[in-house]
Rosetta silent file (secondary structure, phi, psi, omega in degrees, C-alpha in Angstrom):
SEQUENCE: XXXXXXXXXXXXXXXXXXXXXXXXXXXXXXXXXXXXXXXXXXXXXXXXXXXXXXXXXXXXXXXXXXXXXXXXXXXXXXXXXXXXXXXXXXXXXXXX
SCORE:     score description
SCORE:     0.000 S_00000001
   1 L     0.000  141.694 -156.947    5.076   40.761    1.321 S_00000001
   2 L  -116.477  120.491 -171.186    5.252   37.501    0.095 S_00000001
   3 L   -58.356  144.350  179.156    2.027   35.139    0.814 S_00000001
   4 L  -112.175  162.059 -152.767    2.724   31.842    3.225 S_00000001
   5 L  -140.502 -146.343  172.609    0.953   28.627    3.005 S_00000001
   6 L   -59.607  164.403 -150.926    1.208   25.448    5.421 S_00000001
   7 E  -113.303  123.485  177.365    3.603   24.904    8.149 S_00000001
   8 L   -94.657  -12.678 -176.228    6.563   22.249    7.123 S_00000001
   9 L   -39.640  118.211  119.464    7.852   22.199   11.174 S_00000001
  10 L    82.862 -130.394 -173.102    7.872   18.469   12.199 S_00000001
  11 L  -107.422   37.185 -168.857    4.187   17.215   11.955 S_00000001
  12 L   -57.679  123.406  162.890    2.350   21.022   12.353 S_00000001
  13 L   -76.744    0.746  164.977   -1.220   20.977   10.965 S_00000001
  14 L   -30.447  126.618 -177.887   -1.032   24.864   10.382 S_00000001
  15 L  -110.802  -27.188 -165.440   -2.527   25.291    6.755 S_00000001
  16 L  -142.235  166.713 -135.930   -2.098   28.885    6.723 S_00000001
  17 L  -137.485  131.289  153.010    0.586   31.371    7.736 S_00000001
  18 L  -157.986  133.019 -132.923   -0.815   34.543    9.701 S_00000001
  19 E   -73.527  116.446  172.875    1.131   37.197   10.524 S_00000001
  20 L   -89.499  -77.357  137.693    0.950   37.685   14.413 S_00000001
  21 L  -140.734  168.788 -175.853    4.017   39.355   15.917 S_00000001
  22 L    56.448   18.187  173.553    7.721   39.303   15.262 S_00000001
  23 L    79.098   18.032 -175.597    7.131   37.280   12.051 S_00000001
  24 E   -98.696  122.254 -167.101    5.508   34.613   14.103 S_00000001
  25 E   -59.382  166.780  108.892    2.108   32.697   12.888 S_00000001
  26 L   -37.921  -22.723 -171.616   -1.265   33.153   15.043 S_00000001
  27 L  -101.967  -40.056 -162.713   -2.180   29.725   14.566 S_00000001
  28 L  -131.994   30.690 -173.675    1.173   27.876   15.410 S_00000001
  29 L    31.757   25.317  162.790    3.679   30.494   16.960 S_00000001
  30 L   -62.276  159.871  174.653    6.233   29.196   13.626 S_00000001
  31 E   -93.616  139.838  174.668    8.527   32.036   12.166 S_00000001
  32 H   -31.948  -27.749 -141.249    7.258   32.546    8.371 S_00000001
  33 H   -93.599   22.567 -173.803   10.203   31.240    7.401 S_00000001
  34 H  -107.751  -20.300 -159.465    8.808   27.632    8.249 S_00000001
  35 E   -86.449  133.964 -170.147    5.452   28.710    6.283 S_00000001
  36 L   -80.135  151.880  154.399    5.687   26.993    2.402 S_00000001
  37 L  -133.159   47.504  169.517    5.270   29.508   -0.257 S_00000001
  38 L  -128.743  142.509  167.669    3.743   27.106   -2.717 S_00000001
  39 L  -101.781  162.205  177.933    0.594   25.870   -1.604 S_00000001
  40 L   -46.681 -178.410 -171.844    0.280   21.776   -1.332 S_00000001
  41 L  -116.708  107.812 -164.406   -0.946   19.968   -3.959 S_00000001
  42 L   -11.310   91.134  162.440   -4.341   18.040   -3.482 S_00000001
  43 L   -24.947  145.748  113.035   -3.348   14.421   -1.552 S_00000001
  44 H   -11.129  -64.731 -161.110   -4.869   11.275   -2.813 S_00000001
  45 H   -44.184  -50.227  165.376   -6.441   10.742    1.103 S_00000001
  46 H   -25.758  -82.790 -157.300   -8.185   14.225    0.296 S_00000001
  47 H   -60.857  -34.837  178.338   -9.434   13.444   -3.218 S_00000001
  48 H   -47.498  -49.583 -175.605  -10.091    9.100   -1.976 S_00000001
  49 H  -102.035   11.708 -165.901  -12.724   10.131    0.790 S_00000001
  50 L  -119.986  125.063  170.119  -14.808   12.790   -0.036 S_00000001
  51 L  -154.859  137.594  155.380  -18.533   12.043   -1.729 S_00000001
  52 L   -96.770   40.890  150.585  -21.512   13.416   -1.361 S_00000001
  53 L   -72.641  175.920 -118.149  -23.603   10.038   -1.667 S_00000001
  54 L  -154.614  110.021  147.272  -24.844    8.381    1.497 S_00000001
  55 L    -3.503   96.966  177.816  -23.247    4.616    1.889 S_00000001
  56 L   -33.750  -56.246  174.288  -25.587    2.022    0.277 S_00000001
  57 L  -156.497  155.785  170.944  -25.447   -0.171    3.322 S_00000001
  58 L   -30.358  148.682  169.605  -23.508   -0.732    6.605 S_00000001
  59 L  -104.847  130.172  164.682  -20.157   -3.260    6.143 S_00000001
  60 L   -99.235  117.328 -129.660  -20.234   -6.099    7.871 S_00000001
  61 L  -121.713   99.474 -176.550  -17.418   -7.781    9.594 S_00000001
  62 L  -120.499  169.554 -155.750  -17.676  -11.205   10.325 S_00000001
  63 L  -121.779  140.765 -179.199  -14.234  -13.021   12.230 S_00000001
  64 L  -142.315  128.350 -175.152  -14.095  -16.417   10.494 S_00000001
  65 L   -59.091  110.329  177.836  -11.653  -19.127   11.569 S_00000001
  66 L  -108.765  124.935 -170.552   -8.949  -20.324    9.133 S_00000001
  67 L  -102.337  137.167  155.207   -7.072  -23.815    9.545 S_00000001
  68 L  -105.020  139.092 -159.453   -3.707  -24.374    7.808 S_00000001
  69 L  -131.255  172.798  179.377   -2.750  -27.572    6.548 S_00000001
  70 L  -125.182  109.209  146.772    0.921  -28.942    4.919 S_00000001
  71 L   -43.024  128.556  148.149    0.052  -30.510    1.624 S_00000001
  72 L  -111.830   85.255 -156.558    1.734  -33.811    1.203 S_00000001
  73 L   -49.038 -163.493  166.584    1.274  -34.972   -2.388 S_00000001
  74 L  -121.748  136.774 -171.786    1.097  -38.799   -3.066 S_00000001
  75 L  -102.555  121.239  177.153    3.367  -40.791   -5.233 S_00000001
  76 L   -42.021  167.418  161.180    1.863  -43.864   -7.828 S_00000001
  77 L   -90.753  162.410  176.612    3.519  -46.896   -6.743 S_00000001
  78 L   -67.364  164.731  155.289    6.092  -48.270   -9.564 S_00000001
  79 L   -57.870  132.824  178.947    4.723  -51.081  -11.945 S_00000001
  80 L   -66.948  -87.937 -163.341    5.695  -54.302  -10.404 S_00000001
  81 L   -65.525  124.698 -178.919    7.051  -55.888  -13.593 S_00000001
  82 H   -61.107  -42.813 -172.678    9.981  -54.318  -15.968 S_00000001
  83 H   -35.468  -45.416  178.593    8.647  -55.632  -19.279 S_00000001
  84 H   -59.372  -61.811  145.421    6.490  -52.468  -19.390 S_00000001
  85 L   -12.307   54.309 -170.840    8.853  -50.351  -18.695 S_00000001
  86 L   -65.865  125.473  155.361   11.187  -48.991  -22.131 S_00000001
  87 L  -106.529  160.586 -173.329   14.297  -47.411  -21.270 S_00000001
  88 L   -85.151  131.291 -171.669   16.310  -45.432  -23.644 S_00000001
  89 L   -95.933  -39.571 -171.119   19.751  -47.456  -24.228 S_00000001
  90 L  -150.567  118.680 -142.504   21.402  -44.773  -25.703 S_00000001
  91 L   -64.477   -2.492 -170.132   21.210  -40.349  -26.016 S_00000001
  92 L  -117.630    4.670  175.751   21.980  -40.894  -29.966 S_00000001
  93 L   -93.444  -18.067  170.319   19.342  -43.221  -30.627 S_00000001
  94 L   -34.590  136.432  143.319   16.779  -40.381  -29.359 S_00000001
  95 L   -72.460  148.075 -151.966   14.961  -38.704  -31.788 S_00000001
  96 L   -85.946    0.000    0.000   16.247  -35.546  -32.985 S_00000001
């Protein structure tokens, strides 16, 4: 007889397959042939939550108000007078 493991029906939480009657679990009235015959493989949620240390200290939750704003930069104004101003007269006079 070949050992069974967790239940794959749908969402079952059956971990273990035991034989009742007609090839039918005891725990979740599945036919073996829903029962895994690998068992899972440790989950992250499993291995994430389990310590035995003791919290340091309660978490504290406080609800704090956030405003959103639209940045609108600012632009210099232009130099009144052109003299300041160089423009380039021509792309081949550029340096290369």
């Amino acid at each position: 007889m070949v050992r069974r493991f967790h239940c794959e029906f749908k969402n079952c939480s059956c971990n273990k397959f035991k034989l009742h009657c007609n090839n039918l679990c005891f725990n979740c009235n599945h036919a073996n042939v829903w029962h895994s015959k690998k068992s899972k493989p440790p989950s992250d949620y499993y291995l994430a939550f389990q310590s035995p240390r003791e919290m340091a200290r309660k978490p504290i939750y406080e609800r704090k108000n956030l405003f959103v704003r639209i940045f609108e930069p600012t632009v210099p104004d232009l130099p009144e007078s052109d003299n300041e101003i160089i423009y380039c007269e021509a792309i081949e006079i550029l340096p290369v």
